[in-house]
C-alpha positions, 0 to 999 in steps of 0.5 A: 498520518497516524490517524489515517493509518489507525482508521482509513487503513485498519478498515481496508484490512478489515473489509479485506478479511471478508471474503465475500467484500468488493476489497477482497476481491478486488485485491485479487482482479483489479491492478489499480486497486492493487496500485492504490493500496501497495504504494498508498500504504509505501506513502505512509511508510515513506512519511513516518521514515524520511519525515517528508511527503512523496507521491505513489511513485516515488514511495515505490522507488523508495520502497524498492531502494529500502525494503526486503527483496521479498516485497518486490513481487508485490512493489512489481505488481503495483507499478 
């Protein structure tokens, strides 16, 4: 899991720098792009906490059960 985070997830943040890249655009115009990242990224959180595997929809509802309230909007957005 670290390793995923370390290279999978470092290079999506780093093609999201990009202004001009499909990722950051896509942040801004597809849900389902927005759904993949949010709560793929809430799976890993999930994992590293509770030491256990879930799915997308169940790292969401983790999520909105142990994160601050100023990640709901985006938790919204994604489900």
């Amino acid at each position: 899991m670290g390793d995923n985070l370390n290279t999978y997830w470092l290079s999506w943040i780093n093609d999201c720098k990009k202004f001009a890249s499909i990722k950051y655009i896509g942040l801004y115009i597809s849900l389902g792009m927005i759904e993949c990242v949010v709560l793929g990224v809430f799976r890993l959180y999930y994992t590293f906490k509770e030491r256990d595997l879930t799915s997308k929809v169940g790292a969401g509802e983790y999520a909105l059960r142990t994160v601050p309230k100023k990640c709901y909007k985006i938790l919204d957005e994604a489900t």
